[in-house]
Backbone of each chain as ProteinMPNN parsed JSONL, in Angstrom:
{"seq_chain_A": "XXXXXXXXXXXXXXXXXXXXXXXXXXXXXXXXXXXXXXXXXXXXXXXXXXXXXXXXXXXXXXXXXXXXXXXXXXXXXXXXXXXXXXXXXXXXXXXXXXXXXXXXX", "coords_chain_A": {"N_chain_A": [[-12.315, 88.797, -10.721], [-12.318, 91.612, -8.044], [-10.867, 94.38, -9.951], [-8.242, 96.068, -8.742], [-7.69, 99.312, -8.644], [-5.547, 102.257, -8.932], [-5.809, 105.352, -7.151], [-8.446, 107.61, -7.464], [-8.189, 110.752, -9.445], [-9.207, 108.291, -12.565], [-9.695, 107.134, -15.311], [-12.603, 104.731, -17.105], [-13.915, 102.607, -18.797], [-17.134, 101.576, -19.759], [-18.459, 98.693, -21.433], [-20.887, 97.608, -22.824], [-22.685, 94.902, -23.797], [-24.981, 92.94, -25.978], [-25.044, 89.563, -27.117], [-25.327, 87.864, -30.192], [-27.45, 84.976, -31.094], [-25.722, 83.116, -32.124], [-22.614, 82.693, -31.631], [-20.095, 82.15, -32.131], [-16.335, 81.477, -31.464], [-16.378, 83.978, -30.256], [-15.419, 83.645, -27.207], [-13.126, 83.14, -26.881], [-11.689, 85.182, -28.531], [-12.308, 87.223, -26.828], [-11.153, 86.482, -24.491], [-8.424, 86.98, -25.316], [-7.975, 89.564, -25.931], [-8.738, 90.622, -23.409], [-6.591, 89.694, -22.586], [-4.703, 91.242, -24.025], [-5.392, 93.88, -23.729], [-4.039, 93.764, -20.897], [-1.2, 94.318, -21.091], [-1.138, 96.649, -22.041], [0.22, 100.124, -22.163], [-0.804, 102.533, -19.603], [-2.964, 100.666, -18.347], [-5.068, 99.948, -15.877], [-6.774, 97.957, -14.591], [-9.37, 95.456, -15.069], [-13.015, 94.517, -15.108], [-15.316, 91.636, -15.776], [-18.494, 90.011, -16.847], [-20.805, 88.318, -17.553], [-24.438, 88.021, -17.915], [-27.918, 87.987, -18.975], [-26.958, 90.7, -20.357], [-23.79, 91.236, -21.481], [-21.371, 92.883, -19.54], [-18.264, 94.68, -19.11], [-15.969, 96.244, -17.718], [-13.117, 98.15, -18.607], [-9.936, 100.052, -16.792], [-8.206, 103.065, -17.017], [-5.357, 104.886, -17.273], [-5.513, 107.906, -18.534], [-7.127, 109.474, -20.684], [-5.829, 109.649, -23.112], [-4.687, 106.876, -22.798], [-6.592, 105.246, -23.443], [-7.502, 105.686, -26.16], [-5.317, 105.259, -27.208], [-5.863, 102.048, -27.078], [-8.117, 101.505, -28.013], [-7.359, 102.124, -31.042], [-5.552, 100.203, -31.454], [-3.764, 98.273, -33.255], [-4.75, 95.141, -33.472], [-6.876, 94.943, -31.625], [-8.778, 96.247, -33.382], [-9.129, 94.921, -35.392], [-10.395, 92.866, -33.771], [-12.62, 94.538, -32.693], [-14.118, 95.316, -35.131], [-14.914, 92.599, -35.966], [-16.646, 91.799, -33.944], [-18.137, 93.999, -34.446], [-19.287, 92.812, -36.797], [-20.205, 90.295, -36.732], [-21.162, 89.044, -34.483], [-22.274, 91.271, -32.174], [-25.001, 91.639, -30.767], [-26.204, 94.625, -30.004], [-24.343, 97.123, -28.598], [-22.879, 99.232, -26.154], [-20.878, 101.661, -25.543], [-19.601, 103.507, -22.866], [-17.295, 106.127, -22.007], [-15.837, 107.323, -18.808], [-15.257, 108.952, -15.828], [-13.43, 108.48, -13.259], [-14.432, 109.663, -10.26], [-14.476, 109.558, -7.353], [-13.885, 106.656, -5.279], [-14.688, 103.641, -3.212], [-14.295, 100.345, -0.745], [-14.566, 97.34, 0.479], [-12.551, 95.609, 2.845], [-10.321, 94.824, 0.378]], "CA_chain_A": [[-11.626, 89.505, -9.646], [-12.179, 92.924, -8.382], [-9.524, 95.134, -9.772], [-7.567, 96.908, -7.748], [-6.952, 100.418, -9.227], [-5.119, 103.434, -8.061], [-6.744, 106.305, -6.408], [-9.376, 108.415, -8.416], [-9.01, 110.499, -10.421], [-8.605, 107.989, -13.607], [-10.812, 106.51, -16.437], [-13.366, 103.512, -16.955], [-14.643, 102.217, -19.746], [-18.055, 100.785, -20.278], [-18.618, 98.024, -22.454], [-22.124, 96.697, -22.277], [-23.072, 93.923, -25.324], [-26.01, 91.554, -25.907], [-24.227, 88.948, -28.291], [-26.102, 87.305, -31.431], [-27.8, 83.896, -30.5], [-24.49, 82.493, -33.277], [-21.635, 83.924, -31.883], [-18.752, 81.444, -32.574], [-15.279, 82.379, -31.746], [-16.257, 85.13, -29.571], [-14.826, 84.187, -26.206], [-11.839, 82.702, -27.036], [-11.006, 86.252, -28.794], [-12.657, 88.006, -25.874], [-10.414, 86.463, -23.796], [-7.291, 87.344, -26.408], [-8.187, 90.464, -26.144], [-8.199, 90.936, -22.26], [-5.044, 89.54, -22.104], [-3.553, 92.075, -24.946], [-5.556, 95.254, -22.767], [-3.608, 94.253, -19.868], [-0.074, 95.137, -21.658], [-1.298, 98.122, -22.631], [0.807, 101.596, -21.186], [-1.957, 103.073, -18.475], [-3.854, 99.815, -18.577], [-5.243, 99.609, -14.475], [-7.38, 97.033, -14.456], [-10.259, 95.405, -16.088], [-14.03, 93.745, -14.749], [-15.778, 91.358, -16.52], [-19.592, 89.829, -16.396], [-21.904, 88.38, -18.573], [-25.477, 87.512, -18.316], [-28.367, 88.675, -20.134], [-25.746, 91.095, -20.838], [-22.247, 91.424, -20.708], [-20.802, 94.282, -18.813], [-16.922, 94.856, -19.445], [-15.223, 97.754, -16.899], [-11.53, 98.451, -18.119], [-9.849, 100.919, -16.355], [-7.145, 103.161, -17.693], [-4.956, 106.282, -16.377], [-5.747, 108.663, -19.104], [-8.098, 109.37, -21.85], [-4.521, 108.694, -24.439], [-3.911, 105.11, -23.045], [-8.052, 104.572, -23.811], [-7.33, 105.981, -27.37], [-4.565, 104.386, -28.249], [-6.342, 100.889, -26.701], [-9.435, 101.765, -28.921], [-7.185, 102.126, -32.174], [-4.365, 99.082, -31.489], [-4.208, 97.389, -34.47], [-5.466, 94.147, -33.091], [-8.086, 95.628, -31.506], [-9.727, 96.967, -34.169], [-9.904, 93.827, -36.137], [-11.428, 92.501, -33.225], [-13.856, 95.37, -32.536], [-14.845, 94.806, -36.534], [-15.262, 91.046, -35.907], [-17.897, 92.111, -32.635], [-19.666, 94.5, -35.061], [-20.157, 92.019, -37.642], [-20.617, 88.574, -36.664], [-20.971, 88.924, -32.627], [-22.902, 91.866, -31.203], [-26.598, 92.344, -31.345], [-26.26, 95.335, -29.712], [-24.008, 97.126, -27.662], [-23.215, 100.244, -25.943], [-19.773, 101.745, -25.265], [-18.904, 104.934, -22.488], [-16.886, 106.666, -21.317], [-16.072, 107.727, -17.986], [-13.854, 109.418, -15.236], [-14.14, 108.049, -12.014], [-13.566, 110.096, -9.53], [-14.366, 108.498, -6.224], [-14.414, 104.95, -5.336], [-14.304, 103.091, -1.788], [-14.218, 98.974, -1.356], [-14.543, 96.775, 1.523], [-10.903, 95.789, 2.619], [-9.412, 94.206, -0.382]], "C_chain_A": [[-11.987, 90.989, -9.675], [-11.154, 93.931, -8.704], [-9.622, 96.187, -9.057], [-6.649, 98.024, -8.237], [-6.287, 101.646, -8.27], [-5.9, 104.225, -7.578], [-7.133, 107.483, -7.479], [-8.061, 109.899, -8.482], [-8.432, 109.308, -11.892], [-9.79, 107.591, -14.227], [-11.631, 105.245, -16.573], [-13.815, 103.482, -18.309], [-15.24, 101.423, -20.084], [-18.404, 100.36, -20.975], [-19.746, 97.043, -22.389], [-22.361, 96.22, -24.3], [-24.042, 92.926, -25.076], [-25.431, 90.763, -27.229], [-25.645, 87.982, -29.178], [-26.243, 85.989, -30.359], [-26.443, 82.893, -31.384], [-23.516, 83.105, -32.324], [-20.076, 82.819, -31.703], [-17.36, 81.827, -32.709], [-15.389, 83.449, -30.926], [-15.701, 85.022, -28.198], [-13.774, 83.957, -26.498], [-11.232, 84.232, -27.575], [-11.135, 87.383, -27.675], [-11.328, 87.915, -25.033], [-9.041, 87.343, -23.774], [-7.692, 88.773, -26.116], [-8.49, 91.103, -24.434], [-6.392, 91.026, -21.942], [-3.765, 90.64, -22.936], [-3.854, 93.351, -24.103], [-4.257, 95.468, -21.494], [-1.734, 94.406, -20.256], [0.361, 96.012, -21.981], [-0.497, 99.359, -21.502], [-0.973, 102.195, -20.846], [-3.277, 102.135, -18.709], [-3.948, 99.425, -16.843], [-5.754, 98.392, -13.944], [-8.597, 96.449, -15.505], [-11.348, 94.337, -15.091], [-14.275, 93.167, -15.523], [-17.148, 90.626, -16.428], [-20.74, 89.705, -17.407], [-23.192, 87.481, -18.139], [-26.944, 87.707, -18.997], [-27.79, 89.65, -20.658], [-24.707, 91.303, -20.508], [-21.784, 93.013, -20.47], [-18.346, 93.804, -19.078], [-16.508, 96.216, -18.757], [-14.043, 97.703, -16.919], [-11.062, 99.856, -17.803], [-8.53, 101.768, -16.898], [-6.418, 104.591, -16.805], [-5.325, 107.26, -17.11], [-6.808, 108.336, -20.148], [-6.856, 108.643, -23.252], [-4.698, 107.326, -24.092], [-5.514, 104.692, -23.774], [-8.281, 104.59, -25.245], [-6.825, 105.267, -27.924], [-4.915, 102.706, -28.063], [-7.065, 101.202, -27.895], [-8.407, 101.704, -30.795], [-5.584, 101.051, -32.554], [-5.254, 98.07, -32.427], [-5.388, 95.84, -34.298], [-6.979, 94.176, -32.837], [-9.598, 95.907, -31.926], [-10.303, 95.95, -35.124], [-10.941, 93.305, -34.878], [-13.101, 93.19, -32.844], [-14.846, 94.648, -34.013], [-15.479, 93.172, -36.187], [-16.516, 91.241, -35.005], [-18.985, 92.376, -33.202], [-20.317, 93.672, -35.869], [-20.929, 90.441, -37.961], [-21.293, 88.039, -35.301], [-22.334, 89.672, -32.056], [-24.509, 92.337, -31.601], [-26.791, 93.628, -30.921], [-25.137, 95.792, -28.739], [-23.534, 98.886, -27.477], [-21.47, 100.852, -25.301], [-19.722, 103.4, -24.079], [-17.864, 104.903, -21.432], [-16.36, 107.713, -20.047], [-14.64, 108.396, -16.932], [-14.104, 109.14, -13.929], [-13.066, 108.889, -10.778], [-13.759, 110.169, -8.18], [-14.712, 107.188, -6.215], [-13.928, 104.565, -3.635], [-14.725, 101.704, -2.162], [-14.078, 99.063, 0.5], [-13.026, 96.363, 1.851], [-10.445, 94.432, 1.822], [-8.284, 93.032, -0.534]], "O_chain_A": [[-12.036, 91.649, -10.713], [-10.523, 94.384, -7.749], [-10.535, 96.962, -8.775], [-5.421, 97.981, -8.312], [-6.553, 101.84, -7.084], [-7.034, 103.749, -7.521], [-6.33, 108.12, -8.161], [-7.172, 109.982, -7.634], [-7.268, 109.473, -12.258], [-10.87, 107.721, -13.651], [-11.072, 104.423, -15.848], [-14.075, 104.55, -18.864], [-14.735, 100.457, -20.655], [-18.954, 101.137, -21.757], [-19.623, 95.886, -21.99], [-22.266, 96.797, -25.383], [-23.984, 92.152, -24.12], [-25.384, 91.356, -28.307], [-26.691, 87.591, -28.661], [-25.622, 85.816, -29.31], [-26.423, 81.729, -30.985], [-23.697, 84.32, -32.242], [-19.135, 83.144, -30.979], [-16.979, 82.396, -33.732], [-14.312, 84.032, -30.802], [-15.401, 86.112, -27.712], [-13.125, 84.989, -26.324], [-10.189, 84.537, -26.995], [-10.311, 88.29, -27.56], [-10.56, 88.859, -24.849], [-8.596, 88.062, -22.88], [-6.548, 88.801, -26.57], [-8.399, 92.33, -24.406], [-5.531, 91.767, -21.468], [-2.573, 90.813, -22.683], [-2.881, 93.99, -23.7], [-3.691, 96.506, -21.149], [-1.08, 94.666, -19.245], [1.51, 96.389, -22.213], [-0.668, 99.395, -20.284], [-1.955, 102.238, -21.587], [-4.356, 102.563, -19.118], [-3.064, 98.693, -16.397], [-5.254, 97.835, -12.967], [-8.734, 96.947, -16.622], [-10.821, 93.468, -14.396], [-13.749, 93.587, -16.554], [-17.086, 90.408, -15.218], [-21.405, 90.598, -17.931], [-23.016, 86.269, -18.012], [-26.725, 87.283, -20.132], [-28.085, 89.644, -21.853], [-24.444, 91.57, -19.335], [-21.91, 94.003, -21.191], [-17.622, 92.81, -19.133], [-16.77, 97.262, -19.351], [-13.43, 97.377, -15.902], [-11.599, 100.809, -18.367], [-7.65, 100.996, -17.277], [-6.966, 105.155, -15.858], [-5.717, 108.075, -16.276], [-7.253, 107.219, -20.41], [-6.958, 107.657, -23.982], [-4.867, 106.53, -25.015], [-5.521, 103.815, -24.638], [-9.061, 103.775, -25.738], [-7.25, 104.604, -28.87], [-4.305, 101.971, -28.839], [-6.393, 101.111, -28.922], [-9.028, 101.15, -31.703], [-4.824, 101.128, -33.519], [-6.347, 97.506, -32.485], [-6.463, 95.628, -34.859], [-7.928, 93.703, -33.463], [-10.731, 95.883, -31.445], [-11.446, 95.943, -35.582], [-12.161, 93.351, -35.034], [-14.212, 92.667, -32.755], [-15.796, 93.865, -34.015], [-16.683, 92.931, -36.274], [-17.532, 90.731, -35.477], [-20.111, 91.893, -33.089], [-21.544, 93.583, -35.896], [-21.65, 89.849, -38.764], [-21.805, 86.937, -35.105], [-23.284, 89.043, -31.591], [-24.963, 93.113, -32.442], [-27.779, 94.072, -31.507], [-24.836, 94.91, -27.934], [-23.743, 99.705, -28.371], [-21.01, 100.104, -24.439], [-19.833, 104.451, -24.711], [-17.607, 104.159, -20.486], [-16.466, 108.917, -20.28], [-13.439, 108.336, -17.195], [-15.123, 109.636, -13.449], [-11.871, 108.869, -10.485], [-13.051, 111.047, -7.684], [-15.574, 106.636, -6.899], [-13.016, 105.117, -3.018], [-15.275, 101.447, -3.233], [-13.784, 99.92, 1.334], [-12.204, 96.821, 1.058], [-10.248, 93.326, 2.327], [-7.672, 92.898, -1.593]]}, "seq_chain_B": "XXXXXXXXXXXXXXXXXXXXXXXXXXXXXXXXXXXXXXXXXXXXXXXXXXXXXXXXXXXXXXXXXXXXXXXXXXXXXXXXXXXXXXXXXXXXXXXXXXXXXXXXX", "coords_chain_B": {"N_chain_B": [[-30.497, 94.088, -20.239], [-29.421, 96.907, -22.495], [-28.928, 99.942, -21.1], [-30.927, 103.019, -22.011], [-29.555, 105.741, -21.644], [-29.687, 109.184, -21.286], [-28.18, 111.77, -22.836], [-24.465, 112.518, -22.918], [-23.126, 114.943, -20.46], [-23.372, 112.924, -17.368], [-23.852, 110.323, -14.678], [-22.014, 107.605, -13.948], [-22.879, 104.634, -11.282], [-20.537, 102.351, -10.527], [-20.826, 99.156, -9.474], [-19.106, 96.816, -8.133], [-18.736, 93.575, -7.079], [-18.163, 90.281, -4.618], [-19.822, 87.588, -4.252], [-20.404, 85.257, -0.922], [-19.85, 82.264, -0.375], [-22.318, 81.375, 0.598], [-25.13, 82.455, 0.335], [-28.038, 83.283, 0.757], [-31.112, 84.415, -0.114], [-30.044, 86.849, -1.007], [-30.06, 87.298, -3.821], [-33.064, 87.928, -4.409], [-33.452, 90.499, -2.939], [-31.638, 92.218, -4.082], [-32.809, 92.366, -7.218], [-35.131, 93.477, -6.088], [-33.996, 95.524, -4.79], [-33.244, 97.453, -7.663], [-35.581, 97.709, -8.783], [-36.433, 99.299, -6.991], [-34.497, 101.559, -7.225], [-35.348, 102.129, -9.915], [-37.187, 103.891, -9.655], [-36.368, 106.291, -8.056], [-35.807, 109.966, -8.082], [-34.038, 111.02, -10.927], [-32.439, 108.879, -11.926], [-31.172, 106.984, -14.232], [-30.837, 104.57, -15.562], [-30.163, 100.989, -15.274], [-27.718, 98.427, -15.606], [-26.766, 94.778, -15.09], [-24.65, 92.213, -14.835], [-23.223, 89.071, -14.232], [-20.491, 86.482, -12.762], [-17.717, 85.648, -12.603], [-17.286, 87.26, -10.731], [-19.844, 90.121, -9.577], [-21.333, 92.84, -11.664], [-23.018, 95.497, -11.391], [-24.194, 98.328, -12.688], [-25.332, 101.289, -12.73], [-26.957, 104.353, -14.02], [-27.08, 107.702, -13.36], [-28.65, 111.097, -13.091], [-27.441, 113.274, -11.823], [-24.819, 113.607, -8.992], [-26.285, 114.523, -6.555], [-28.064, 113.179, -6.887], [-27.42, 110.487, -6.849], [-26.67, 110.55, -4.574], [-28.747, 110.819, -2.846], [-29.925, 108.349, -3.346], [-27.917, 106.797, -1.871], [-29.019, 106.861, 0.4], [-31.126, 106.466, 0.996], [-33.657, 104.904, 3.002], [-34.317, 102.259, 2.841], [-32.643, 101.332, 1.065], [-30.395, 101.524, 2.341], [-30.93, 99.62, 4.777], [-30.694, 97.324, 3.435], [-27.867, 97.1, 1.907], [-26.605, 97.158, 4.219], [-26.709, 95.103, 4.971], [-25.485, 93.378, 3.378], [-23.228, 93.901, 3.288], [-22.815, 92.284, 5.762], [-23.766, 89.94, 5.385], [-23.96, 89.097, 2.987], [-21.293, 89.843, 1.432], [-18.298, 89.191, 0.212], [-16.013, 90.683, -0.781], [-16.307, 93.925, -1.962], [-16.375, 96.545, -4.24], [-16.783, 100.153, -4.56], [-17.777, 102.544, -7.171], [-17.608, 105.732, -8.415], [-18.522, 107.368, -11.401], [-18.123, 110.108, -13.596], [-20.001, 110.15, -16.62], [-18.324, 110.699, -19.876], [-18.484, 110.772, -22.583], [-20.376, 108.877, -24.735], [-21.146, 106.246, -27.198], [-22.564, 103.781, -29.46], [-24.097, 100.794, -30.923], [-26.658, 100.854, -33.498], [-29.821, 100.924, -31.272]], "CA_chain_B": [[-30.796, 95.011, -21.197], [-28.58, 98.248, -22.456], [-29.765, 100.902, -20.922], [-30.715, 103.707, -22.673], [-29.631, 106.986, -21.258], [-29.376, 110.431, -21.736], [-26.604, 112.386, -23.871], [-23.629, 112.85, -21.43], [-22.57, 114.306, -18.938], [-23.884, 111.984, -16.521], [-23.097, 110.042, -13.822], [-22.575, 106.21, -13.249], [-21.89, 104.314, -10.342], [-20.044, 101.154, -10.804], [-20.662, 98.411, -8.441], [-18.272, 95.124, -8.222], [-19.099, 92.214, -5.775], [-18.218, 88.656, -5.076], [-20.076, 86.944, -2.863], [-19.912, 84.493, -0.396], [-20.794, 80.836, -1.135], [-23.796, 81.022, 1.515], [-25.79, 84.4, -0.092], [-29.546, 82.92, 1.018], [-32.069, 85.825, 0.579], [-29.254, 87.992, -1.819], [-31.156, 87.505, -5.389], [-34.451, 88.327, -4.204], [-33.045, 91.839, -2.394], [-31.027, 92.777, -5.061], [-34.168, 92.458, -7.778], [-36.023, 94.304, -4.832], [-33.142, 97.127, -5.068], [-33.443, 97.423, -8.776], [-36.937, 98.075, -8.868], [-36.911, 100.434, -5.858], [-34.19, 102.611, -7.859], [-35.614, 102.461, -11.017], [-38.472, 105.126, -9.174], [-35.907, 107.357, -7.673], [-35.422, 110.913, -8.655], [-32.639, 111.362, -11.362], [-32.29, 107.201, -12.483], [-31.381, 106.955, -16.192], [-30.761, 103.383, -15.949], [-28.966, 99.74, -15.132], [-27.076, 96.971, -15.996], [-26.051, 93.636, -14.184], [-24.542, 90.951, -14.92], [-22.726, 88.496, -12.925], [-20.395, 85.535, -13.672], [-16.986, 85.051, -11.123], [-17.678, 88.698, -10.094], [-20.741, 90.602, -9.83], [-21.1, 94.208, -12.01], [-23.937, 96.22, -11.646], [-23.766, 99.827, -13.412], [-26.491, 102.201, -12.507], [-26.916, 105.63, -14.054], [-28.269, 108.929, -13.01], [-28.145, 112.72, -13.598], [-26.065, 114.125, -11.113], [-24.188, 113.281, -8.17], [-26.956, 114.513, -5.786], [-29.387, 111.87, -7.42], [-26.569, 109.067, -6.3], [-26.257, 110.756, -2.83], [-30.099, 110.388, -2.464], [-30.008, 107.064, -3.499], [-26.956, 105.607, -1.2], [-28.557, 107.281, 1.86], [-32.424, 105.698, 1.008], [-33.807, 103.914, 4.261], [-33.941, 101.08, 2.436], [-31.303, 101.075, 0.957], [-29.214, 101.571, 3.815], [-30.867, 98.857, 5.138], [-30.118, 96.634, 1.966], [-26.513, 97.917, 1.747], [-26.237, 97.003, 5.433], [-27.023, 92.805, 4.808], [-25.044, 93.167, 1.749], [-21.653, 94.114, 3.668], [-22.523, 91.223, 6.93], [-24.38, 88.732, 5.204], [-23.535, 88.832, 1.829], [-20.231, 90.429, -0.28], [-16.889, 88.54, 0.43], [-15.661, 92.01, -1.206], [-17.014, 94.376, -3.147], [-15.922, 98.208, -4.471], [-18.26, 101.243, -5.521], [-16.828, 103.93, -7.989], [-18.428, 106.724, -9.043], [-17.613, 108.105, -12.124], [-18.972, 110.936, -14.835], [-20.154, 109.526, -18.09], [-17.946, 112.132, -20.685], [-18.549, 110.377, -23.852], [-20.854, 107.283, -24.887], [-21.66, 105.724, -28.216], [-23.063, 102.606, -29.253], [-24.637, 100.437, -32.086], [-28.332, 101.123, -33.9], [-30.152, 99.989, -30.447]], "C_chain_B": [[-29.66, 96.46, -21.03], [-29.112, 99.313, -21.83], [-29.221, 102.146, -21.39], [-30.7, 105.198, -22.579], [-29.586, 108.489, -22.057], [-27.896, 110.909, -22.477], [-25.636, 112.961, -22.409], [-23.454, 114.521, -21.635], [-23.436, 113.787, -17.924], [-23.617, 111.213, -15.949], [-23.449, 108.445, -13.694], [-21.768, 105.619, -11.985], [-21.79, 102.405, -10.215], [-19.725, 100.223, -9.771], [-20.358, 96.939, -8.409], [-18.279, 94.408, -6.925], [-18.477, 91.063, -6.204], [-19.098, 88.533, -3.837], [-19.758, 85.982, -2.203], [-20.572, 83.306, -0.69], [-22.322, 80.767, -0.78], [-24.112, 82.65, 0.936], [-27.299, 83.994, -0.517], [-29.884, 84.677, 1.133], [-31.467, 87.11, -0.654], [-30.059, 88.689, -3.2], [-32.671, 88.292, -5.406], [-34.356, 90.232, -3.842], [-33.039, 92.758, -3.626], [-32.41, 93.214, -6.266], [-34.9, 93.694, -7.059], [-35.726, 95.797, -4.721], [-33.325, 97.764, -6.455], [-34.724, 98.443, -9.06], [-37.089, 99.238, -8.208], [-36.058, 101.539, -6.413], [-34.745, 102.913, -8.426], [-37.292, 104.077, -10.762], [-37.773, 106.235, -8.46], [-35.496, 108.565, -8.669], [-33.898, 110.749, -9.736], [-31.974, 110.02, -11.998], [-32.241, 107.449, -13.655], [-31.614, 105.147, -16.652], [-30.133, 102.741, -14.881], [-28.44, 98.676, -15.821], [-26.241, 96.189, -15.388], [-25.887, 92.898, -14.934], [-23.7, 90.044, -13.824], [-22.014, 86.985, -13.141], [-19.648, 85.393, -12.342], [-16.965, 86.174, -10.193], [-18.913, 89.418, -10.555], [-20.808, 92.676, -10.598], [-22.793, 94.67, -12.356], [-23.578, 97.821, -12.29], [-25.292, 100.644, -13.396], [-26.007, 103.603, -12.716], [-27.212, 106.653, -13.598], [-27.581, 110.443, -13.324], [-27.262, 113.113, -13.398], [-25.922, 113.882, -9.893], [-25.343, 113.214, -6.842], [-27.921, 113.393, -6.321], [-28.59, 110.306, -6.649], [-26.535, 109.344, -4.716], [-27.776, 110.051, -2.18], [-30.297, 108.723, -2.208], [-29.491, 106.273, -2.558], [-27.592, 105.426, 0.339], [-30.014, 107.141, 1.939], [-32.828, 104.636, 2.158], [-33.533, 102.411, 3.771], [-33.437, 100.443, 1.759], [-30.262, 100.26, 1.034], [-29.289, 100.321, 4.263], [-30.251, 97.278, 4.152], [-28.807, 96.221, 1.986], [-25.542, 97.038, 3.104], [-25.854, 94.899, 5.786], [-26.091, 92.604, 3.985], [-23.694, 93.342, 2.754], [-21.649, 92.612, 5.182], [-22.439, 90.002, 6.463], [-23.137, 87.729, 3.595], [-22.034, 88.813, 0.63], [-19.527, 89.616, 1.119], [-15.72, 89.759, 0.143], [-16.774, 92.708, -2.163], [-16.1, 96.074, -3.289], [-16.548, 98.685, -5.447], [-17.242, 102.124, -6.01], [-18.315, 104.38, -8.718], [-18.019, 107.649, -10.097], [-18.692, 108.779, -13.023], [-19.155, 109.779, -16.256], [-19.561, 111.227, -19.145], [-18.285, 111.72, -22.346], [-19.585, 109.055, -23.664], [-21.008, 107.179, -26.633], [-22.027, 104.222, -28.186], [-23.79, 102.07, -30.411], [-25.738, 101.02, -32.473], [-29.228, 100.072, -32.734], [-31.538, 100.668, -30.289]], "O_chain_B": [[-29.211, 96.939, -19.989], [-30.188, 99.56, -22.377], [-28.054, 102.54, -21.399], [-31.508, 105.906, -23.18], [-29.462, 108.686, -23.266], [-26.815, 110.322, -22.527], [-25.958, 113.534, -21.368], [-23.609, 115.164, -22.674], [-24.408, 114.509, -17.702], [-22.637, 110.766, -16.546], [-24.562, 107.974, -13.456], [-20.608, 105.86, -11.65], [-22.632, 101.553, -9.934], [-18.651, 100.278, -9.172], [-21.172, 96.037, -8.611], [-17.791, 94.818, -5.873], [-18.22, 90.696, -7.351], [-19.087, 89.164, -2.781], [-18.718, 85.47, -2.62], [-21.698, 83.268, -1.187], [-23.251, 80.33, -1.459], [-23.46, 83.68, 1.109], [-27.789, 84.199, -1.627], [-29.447, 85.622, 1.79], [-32.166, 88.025, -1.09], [-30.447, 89.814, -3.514], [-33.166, 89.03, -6.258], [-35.068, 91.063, -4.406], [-33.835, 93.588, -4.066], [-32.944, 94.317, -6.15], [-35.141, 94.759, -7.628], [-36.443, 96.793, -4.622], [-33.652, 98.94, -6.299], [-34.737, 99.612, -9.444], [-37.763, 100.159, -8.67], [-36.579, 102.643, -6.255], [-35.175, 104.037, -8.166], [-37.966, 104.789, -11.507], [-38.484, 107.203, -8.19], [-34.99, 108.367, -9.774], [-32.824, 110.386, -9.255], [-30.913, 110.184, -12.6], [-33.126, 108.082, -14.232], [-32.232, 104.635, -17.585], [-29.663, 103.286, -13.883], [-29.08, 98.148, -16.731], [-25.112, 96.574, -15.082], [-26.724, 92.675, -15.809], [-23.602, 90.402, -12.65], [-22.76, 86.154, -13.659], [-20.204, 85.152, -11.27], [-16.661, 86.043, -9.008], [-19.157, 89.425, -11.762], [-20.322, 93.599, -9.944], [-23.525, 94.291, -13.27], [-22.423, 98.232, -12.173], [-26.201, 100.383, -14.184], [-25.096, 104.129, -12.077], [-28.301, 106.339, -13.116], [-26.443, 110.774, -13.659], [-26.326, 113.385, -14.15], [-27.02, 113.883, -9.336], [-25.421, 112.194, -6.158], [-28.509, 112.833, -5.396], [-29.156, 109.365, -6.093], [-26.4, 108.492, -3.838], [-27.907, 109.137, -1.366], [-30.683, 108.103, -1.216], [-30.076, 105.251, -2.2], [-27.258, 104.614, 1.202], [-30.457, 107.665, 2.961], [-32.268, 103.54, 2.156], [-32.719, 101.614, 4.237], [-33.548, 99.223, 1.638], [-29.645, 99.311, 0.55], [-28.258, 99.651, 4.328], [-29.422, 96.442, 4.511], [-28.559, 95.019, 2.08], [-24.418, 96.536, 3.086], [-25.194, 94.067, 6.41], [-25.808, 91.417, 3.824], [-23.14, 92.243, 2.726], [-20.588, 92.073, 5.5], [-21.608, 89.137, 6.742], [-22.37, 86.8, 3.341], [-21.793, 88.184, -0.4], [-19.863, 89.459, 2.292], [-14.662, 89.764, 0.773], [-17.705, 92.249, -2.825], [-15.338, 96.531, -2.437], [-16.855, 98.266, -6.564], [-16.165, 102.409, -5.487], [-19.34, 103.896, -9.198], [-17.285, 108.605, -9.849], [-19.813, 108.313, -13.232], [-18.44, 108.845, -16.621], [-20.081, 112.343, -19.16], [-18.274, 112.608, -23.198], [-19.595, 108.351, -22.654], [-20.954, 108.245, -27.247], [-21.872, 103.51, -27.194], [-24.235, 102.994, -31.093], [-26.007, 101.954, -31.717], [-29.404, 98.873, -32.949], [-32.385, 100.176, -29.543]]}, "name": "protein", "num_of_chains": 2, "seq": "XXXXXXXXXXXXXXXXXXXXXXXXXXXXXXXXXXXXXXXXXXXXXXXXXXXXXXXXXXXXXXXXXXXXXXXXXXXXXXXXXXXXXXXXXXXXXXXXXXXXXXXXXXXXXXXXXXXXXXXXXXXXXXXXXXXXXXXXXXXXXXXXXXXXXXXXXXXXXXXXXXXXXXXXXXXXXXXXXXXXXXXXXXXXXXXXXXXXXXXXXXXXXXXXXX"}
């Protein structure tokens, strides 16, 4: 789905990954791990999209809610689990988006 | 593939699609678009993927490099098939890159 965020200015965060040819366990936590983002305080939305690589666009209201996402306990085991068993590569930024337009929604 | 840009600040613009079941002609374009950025002034990069929604993420320097780009004859014309023919929805955001990191890539 495309999310449907508030009106610029707010935050994005790019999550591009090429996953190991092994990667066992990884969507099922992927998933787990959407579903804990979107609980999160200033959690807007979130994209998702994988084929030769996966793209990940969650959106947030501030740089804090992206912080404290980035260091929620859970999280972080899962990040660890990405780096060490999961991701052959991947590429993380951050961004501030500050226009956006859409066909009508 | 990750693409491997410059040290921020820098600008991406984040483009989410679905399409419509009938999207004869779409794949070939798109490819077609790709290519025809990757030679415009100010391009750092892309990345697509595409699963129940489509996410492309294309980089570039600075804002005028994206203006150039949106407002490319062929493009436009591109752009133009893509809103009759093709998207069911879609929404562009344009946002700064303020931070990135990323594995040993």
């Amino acid at each position: 789905m495309i999310a449907n965020t508030i009106s610029p200015p707010y935050y994005a965060v790019i999550f591009t990954s090429i996953l190991n040819s092994e990667h066992e366990g990884y969507q099922n936590l992927a998933v787990e791990m959407e579903e804990l983002a979107k609980g999160q305080p200033g959690f807007l939305g979130i994209e998702s999209a994988r084929s030769e690589v996966g793209i990940s666009v969650s959106y947030w209201d501030s740089l804090e809610a992206i912080k404290n996402w980035k260091n929620n306990t859970l999280h972080l085991e899962a990040q660890e689990k990405g780096k060490t068993l999961w991701y052959k590569s991947y590429k993380v930024r951050i961004a501030k988006v500050e226009k956006d337009y859409s066909s009508s929604l």
